[in-house]
PDB file of N, CA, C and O in Angstrom:
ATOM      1  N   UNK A   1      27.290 -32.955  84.965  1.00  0.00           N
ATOM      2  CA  UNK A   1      27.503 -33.217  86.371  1.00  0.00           C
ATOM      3  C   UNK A   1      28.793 -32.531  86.811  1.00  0.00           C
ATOM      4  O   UNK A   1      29.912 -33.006  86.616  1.00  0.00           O
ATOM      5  N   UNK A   2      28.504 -31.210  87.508  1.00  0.00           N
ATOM      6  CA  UNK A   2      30.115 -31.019  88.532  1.00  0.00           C
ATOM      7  C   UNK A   2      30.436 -32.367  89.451  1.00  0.00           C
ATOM      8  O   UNK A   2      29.868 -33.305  90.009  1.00  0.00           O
ATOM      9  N   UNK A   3      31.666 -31.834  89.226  1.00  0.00           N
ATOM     10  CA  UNK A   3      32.860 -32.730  90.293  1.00  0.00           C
ATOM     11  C   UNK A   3      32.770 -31.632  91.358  1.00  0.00           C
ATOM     12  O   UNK A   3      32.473 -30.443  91.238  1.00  0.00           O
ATOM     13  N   UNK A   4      33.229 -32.610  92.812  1.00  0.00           N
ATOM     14  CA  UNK A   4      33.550 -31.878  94.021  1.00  0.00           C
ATOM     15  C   UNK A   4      34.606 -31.140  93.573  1.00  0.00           C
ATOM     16  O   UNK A   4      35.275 -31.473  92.595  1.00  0.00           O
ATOM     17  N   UNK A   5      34.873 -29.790  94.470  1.00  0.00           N
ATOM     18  CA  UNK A   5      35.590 -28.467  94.829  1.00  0.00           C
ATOM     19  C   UNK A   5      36.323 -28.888  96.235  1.00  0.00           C
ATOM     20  O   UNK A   5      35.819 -29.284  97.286  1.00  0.00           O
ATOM     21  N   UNK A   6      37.469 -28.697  95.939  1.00  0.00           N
ATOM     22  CA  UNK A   6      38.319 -28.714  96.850  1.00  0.00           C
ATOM     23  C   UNK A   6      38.395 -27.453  97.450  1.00  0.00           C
ATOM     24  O   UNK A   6      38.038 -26.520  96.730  1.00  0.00           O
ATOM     25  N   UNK A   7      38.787 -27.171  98.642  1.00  0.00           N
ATOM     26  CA  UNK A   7      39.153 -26.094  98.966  1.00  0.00           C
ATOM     27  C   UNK A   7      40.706 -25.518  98.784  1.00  0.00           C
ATOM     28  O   UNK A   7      41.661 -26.095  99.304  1.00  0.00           O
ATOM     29  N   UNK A   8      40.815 -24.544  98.138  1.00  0.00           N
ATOM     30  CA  UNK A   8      42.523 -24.398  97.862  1.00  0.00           C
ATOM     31  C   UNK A   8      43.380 -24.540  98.977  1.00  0.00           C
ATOM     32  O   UNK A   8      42.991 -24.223 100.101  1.00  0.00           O
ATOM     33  N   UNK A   9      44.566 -25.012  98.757  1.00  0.00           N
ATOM     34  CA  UNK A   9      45.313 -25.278  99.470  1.00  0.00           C
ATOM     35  C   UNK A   9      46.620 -24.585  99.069  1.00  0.00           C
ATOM     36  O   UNK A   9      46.950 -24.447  97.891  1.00  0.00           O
ATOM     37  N   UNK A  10      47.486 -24.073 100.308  1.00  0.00           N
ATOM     38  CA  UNK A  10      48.603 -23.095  99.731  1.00  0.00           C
ATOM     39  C   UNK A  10      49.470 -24.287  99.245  1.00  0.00           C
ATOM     40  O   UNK A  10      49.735 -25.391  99.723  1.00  0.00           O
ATOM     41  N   UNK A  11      49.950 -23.356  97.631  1.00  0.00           N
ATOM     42  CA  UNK A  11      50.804 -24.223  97.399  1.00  0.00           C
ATOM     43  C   UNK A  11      52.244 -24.118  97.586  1.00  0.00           C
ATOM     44  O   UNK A  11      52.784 -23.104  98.027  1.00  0.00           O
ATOM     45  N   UNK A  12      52.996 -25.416  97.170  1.00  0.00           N
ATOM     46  CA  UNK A  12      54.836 -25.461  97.620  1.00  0.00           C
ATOM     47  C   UNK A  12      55.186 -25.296  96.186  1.00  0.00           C
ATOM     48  O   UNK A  12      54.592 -25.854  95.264  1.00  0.00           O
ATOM     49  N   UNK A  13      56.385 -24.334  96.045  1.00  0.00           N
ATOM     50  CA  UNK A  13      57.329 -24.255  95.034  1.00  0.00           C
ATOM     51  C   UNK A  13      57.488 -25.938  94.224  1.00  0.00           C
ATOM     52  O   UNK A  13      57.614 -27.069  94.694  1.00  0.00           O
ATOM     53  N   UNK A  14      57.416 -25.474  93.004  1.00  0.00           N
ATOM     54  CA  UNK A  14      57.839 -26.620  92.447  1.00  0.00           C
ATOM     55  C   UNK A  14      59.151 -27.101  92.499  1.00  0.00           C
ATOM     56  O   UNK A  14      59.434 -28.100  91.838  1.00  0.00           O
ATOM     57  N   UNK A  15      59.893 -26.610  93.102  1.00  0.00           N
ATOM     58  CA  UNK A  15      61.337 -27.027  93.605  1.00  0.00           C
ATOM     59  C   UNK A  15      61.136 -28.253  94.555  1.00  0.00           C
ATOM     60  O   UNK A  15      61.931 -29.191  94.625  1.00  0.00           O
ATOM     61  N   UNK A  16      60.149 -28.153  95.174  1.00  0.00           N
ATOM     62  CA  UNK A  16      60.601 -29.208  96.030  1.00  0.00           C
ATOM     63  C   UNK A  16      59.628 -30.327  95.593  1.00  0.00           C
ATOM     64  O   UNK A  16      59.256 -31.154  96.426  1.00  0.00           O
ATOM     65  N   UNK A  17      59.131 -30.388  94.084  1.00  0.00           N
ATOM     66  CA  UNK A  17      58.118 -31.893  94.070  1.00  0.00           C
ATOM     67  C   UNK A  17      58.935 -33.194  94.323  1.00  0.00           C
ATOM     68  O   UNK A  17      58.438 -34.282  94.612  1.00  0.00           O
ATOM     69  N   UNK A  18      60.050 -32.969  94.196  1.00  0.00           N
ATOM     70  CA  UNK A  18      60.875 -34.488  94.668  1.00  0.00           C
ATOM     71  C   UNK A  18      60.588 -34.796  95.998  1.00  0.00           C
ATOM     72  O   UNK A  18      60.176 -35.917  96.294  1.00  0.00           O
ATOM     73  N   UNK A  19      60.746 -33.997  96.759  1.00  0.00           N
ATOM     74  CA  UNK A  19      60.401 -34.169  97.792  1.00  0.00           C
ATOM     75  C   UNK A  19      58.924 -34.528  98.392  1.00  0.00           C
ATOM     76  O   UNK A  19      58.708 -35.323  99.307  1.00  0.00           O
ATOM     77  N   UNK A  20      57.899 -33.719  97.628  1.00  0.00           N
ATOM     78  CA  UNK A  20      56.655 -33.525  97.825  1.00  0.00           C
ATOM     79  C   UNK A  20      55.707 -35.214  97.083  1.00  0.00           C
ATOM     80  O   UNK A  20      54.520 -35.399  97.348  1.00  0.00           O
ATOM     81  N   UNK A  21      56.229 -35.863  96.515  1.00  0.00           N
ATOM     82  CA  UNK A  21      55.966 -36.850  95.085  1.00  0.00           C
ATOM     83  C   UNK A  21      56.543 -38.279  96.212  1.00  0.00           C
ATOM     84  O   UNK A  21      55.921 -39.226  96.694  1.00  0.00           O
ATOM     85  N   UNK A  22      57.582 -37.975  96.279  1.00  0.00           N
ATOM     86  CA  UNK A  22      57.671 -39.652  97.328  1.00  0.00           C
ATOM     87  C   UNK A  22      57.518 -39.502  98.679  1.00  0.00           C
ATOM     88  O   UNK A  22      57.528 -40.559  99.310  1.00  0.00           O
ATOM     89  N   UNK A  23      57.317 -38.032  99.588  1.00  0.00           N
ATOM     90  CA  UNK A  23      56.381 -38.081 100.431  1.00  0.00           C
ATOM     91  C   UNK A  23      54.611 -38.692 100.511  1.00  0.00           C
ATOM     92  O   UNK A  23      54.015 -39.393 101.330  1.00  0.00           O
ATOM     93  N   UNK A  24      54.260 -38.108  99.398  1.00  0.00           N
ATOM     94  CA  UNK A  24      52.487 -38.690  99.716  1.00  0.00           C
ATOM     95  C   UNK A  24      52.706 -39.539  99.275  1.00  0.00           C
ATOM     96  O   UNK A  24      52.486 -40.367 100.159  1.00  0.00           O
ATOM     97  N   UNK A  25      53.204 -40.329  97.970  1.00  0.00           N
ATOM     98  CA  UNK A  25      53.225 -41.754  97.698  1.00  0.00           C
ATOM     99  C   UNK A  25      53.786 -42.452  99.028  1.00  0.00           C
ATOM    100  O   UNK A  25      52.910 -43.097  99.604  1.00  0.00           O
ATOM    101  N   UNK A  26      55.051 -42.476  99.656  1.00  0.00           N
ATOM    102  CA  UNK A  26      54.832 -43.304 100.802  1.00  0.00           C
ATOM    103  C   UNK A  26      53.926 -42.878 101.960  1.00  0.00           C
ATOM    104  O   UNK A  26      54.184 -43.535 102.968  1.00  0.00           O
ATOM    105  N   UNK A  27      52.970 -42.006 102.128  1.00  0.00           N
ATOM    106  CA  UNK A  27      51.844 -42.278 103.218  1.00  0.00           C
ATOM    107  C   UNK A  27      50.829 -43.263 102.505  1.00  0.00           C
ATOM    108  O   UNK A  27      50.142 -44.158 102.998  1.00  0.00           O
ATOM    109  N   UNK A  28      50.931 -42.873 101.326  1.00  0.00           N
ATOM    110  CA  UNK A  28      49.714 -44.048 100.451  1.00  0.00           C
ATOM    111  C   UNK A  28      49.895 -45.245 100.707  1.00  0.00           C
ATOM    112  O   UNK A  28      49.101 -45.845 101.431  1.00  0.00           O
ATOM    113  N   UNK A  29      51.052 -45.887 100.133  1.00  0.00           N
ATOM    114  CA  UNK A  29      51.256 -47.274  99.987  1.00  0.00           C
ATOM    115  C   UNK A  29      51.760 -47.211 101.567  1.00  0.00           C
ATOM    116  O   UNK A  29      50.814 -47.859 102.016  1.00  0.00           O
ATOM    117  N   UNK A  30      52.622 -46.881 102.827  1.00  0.00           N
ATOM    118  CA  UNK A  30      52.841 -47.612 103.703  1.00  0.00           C
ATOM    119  C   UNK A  30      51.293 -47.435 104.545  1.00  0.00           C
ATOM    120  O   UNK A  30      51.089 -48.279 105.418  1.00  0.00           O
ATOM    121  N   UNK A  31      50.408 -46.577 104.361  1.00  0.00           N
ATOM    122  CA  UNK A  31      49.439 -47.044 104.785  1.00  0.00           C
ATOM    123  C   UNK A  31      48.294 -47.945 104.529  1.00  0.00           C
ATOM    124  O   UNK A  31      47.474 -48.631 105.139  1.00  0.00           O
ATOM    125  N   UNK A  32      48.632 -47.613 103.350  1.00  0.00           N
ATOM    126  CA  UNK A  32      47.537 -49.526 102.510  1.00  0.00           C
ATOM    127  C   UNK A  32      48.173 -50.886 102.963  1.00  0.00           C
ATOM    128  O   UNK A  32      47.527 -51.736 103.575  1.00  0.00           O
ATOM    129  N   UNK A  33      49.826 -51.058 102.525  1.00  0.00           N
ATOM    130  CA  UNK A  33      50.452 -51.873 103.446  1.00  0.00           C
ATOM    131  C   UNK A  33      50.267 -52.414 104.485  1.00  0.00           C
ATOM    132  O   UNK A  33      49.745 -53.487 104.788  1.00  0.00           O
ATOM    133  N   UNK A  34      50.780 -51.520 105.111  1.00  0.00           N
ATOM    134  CA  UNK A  34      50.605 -51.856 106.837  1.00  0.00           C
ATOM    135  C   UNK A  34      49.028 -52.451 107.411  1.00  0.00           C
ATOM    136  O   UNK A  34      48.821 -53.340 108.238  1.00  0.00           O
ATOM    137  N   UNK A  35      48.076 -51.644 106.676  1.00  0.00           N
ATOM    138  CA  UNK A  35      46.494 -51.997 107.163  1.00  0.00           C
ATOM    139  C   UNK A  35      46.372 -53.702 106.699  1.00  0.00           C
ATOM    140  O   UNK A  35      45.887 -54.540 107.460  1.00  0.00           O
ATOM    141  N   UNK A  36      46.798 -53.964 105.592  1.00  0.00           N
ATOM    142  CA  UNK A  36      46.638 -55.244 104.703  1.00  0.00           C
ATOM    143  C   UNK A  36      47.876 -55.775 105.684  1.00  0.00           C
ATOM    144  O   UNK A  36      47.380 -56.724 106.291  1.00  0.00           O
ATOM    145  N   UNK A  37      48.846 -55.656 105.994  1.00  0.00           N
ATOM    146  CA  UNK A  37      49.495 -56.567 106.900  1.00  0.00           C
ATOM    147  C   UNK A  37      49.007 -56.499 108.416  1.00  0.00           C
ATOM    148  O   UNK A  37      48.975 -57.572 109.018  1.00  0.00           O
ATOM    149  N   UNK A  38      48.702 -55.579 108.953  1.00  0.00           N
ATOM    150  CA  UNK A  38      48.287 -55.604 110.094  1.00  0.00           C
ATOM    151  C   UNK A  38      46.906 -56.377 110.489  1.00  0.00           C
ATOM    152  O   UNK A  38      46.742 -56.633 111.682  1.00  0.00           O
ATOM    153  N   UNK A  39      45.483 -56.923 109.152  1.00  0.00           N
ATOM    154  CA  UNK A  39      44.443 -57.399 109.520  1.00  0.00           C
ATOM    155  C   UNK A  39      44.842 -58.821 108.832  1.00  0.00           C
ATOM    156  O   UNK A  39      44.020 -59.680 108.512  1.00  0.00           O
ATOM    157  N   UNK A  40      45.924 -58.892 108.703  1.00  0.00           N
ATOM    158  CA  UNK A  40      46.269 -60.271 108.059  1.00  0.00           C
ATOM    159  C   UNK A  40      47.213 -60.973 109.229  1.00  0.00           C
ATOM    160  O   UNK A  40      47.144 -62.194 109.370  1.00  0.00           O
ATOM    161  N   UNK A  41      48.097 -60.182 110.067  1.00  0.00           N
ATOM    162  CA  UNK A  41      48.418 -60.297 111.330  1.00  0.00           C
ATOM    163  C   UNK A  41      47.485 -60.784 112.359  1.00  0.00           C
ATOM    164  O   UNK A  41      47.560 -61.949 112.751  1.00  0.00           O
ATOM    165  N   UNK A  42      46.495 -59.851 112.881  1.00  0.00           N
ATOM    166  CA  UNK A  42      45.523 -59.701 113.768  1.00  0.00           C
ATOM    167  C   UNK A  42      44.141 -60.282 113.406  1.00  0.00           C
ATOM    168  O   UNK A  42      43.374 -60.650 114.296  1.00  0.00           O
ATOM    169  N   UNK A  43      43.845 -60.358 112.183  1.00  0.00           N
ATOM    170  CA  UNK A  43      42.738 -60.469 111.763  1.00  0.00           C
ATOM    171  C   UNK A  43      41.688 -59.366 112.157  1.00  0.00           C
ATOM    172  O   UNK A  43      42.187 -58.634 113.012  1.00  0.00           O
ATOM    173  N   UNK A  44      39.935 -58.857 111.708  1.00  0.00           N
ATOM    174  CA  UNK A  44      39.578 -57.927 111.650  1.00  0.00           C
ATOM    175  C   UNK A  44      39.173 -57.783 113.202  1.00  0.00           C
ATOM    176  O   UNK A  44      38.172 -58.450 113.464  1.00  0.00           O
ATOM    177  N   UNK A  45      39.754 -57.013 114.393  1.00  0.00           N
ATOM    178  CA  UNK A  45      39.720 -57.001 115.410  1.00  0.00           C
ATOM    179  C   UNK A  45      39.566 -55.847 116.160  1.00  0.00           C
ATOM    180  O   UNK A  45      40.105 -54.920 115.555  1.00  0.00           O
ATOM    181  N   UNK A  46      39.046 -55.465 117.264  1.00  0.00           N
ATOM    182  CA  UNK A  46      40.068 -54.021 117.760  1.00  0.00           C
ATOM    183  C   UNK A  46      41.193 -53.563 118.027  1.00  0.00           C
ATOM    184  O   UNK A  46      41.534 -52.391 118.187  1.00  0.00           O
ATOM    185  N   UNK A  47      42.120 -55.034 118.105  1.00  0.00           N
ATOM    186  CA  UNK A  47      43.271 -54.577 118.252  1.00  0.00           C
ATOM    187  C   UNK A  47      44.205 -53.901 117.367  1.00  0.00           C
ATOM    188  O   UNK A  47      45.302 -53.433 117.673  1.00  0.00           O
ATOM    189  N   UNK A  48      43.375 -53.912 115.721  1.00  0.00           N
ATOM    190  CA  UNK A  48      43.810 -52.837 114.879  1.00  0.00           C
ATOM    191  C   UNK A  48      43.463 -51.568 115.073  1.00  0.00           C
ATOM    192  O   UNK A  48      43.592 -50.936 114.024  1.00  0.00           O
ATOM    193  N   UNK A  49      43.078 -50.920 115.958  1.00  0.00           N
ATOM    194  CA  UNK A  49      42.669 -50.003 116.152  1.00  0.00           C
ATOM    195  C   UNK A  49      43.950 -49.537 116.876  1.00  0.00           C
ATOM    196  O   UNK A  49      44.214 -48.372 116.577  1.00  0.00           O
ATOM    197  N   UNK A  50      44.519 -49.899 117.436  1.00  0.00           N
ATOM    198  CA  UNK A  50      46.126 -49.319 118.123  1.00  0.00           C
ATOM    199  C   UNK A  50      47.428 -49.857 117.369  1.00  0.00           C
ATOM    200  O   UNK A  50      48.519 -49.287 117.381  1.00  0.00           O
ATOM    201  N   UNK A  51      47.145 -50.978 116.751  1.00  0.00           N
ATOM    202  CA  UNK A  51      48.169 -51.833 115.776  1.00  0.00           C
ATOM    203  C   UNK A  51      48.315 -50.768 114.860  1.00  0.00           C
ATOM    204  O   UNK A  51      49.070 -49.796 114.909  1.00  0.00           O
ATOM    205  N   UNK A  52      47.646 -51.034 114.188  1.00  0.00           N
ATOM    206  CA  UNK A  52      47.509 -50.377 112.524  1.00  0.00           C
ATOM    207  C   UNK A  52      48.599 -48.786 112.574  1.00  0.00           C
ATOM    208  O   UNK A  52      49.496 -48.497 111.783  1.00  0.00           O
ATOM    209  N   UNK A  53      48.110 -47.973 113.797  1.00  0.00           N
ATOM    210  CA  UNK A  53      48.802 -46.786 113.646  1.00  0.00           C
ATOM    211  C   UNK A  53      50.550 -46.731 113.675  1.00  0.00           C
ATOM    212  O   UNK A  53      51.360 -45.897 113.270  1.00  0.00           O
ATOM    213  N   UNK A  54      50.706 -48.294 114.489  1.00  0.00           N
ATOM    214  CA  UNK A  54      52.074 -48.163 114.898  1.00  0.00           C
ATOM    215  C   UNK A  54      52.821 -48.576 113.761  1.00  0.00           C
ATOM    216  O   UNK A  54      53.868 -48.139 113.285  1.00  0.00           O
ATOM    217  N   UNK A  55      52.016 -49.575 113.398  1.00  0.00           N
ATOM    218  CA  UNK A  55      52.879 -50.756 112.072  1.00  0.00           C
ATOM    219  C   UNK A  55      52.680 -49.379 110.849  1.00  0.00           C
ATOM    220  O   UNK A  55      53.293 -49.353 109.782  1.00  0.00           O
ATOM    221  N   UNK A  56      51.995 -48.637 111.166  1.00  0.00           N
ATOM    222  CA  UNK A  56      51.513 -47.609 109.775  1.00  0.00           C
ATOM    223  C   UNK A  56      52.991 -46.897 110.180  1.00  0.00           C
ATOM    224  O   UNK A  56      53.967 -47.378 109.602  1.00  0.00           O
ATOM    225  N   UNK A  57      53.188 -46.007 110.940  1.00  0.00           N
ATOM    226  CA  UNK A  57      53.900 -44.846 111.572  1.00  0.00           C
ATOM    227  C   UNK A  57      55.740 -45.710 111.187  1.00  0.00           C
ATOM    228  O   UNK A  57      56.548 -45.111 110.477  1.00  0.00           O
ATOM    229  N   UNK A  58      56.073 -47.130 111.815  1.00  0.00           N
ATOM    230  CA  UNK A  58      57.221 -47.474 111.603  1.00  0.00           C
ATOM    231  C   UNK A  58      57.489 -47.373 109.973  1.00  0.00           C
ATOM    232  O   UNK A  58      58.297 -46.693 109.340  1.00  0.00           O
ATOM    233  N   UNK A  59      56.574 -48.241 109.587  1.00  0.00           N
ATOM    234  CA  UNK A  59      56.671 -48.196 107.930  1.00  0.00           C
ATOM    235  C   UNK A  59      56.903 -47.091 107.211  1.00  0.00           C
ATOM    236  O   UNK A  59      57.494 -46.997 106.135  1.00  0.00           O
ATOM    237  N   UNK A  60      56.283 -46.060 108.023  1.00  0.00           N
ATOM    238  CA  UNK A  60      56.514 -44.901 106.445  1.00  0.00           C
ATOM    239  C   UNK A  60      58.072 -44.399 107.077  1.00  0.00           C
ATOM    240  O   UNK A  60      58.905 -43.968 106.279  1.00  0.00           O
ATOM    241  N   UNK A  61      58.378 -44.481 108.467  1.00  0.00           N
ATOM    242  CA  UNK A  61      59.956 -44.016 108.630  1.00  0.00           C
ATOM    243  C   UNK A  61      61.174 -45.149 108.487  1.00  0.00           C
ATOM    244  O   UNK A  61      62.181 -45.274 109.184  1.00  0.00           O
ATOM    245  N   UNK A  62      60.744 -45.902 107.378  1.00  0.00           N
ATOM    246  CA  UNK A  62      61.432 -46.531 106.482  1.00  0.00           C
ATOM    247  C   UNK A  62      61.464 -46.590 105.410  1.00  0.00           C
ATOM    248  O   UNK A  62      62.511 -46.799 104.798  1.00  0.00           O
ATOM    249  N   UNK A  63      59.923 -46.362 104.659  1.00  0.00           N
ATOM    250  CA  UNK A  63      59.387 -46.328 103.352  1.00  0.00           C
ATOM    251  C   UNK A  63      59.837 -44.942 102.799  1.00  0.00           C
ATOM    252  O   UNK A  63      60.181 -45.007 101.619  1.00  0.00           O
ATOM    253  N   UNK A  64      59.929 -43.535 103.439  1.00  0.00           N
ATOM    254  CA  UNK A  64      59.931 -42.110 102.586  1.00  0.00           C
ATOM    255  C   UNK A  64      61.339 -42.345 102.677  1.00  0.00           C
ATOM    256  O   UNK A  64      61.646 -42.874 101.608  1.00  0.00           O
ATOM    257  N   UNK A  65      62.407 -42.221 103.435  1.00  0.00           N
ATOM    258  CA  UNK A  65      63.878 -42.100 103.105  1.00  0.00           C
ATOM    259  C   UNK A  65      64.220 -43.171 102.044  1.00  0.00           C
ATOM    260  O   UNK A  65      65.010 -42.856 101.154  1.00  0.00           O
ATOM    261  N   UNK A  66      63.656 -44.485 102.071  1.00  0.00           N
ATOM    262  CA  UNK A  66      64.044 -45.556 101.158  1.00  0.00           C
ATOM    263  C   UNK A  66      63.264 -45.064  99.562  1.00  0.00           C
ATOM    264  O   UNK A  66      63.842 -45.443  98.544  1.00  0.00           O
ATOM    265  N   UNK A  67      62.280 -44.430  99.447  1.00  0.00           N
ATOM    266  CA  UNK A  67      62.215 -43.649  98.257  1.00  0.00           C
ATOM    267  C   UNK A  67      62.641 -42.492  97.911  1.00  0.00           C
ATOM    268  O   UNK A  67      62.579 -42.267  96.702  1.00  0.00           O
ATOM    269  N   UNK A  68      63.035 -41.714  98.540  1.00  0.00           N
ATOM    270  CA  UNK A  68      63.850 -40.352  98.195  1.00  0.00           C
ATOM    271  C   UNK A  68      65.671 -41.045  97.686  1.00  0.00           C
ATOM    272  O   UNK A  68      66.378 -40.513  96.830  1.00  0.00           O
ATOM    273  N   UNK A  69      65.999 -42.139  98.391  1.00  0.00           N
ATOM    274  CA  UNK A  69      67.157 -42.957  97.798  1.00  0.00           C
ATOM    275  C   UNK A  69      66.610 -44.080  96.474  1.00  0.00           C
ATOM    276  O   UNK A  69      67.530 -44.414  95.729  1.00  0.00           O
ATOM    277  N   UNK A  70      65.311 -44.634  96.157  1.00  0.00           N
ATOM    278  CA  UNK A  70      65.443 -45.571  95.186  1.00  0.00           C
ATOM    279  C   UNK A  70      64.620 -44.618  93.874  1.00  0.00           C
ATOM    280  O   UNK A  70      64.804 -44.940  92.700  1.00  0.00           O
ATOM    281  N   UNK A  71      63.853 -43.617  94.189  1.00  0.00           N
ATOM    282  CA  UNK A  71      63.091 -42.973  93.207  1.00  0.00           C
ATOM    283  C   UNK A  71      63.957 -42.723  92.025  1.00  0.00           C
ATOM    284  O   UNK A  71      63.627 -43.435  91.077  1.00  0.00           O
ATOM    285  N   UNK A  72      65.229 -41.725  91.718  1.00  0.00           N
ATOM    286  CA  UNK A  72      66.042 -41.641  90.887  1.00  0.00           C
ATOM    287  C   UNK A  72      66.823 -42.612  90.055  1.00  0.00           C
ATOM    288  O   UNK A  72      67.332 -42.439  88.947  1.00  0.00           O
ATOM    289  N   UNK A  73      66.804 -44.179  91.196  1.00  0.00           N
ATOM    290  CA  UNK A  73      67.143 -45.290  90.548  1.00  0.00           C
ATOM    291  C   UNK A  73      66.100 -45.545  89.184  1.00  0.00           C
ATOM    292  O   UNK A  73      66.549 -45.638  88.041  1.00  0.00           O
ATOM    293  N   UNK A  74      64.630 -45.639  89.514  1.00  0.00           N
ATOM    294  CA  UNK A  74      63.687 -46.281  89.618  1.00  0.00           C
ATOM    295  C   UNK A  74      63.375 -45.184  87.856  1.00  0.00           C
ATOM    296  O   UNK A  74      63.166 -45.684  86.751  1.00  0.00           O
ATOM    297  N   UNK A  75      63.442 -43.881  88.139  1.00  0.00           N
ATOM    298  CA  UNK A  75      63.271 -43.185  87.145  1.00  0.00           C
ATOM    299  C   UNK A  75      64.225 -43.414  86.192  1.00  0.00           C
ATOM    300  O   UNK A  75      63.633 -43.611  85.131  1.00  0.00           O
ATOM    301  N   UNK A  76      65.396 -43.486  86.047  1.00  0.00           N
ATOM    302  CA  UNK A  76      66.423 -43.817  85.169  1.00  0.00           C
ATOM    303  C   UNK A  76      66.273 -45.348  84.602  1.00  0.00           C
ATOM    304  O   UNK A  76      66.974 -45.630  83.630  1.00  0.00           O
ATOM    305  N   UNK A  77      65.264 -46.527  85.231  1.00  0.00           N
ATOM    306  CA  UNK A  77      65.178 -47.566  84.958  1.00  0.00           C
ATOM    307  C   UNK A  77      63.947 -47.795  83.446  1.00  0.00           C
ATOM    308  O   UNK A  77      63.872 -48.304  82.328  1.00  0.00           O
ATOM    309  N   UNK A  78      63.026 -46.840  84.646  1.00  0.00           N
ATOM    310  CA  UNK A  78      61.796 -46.906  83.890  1.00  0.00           C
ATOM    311  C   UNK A  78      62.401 -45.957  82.243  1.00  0.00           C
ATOM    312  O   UNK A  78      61.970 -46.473  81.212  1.00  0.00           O
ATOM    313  N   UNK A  79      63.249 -44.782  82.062  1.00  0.00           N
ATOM    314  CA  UNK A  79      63.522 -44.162  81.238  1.00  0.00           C
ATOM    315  C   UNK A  79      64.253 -45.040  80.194  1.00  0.00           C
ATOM    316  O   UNK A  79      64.423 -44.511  79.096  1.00  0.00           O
ATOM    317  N   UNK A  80      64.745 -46.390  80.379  1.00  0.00           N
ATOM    318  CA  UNK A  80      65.277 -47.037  80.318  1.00  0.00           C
ATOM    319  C   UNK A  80      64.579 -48.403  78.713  1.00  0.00           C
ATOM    320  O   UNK A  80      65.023 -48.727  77.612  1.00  0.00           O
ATOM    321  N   UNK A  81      63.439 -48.733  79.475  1.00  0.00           N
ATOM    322  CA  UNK A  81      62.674 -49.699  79.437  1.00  0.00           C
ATOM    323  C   UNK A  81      60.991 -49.343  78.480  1.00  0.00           C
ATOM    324  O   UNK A  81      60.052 -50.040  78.097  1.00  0.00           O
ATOM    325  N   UNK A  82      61.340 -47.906  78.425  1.00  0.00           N
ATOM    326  CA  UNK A  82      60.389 -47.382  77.829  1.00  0.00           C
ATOM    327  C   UNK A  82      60.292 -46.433  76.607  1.00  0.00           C
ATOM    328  O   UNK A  82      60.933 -45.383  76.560  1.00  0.00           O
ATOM    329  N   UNK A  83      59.535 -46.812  75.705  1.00  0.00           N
ATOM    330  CA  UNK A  83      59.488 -46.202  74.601  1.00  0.00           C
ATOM    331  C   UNK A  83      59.343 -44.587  74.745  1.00  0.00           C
ATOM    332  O   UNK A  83      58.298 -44.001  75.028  1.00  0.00           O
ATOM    333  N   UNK A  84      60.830 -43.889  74.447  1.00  0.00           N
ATOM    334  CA  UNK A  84      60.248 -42.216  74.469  1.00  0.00           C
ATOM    335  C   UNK A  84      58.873 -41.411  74.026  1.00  0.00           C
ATOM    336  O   UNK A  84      58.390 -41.456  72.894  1.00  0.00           O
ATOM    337  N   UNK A  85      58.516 -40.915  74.771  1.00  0.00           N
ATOM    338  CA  UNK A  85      57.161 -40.070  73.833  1.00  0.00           C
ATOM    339  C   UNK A  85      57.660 -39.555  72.478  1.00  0.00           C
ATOM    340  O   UNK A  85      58.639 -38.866  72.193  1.00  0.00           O
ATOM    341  N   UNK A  86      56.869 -39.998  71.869  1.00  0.00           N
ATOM    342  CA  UNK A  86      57.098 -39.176  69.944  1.00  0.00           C
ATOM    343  C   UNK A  86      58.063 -40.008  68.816  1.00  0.00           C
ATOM    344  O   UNK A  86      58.423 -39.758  67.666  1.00  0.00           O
ATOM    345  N   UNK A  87      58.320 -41.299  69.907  1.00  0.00           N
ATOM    346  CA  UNK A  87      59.681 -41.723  69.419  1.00  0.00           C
ATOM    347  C   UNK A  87      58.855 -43.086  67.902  1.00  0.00           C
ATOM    348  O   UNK A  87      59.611 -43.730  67.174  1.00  0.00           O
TER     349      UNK A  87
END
C-alpha cells in the first residue's frame, strides 16, 4: 500500500529549525487548546464559529514567544532526566 504524496514544499535552512519547531508546535497545541476550551466555554454552538478563531489567534501570541523562551529550558531539563542514547 502507498502512502499519500505530498506536494514539495520549498524548504527553510536548517538554521532556523528553532525557530521553525516551536512555531508549528504552538499552532498545534494553541489550536487544540483553545477549540477544547472554547466548546467547553460555549458548548457545541455557532458561536464557535467566531470564538474559536479569536481565543485560537490570542493564544498562539502568547504560546510561540513563551516557547521560543521555555524550549531551551525544557531541553536542558529533559537532557537532564534522561538516559543518554548508548549510555
Amino acid at each position: 500500500m502507498r502512502g499519500l504524496s505530498m506536494p514539495a514544499l520549498p524548504r527553510i535552512p536548517s538554521r532556523y529549525a528553532g525557530i521553525v519547531l516551536p512555531f508549528l508546535l504552538s499552532l498545534f497545541m494553541t489550536c487544540i487548546i483553545s477549540g477544547v476550551s472554547t466548546v467547553l466555554a460555549l458548548g457545541v454552538s455557532r458561536e464557535i464559529i467566531f470564538a474559536w478563531p479569536v481565543a485560537w489567534a490570542s493564544s498562539w501570541v502568547i504560546g510561540f514567544p513563551t516557547l521560543l523562551v521555555v524550549l531551551p529550558f525544557v531541553r536542558r531539563l529533559t537532557a537532564a532526566l534522561v538516559t543518554p542514547p548508548g549510555a
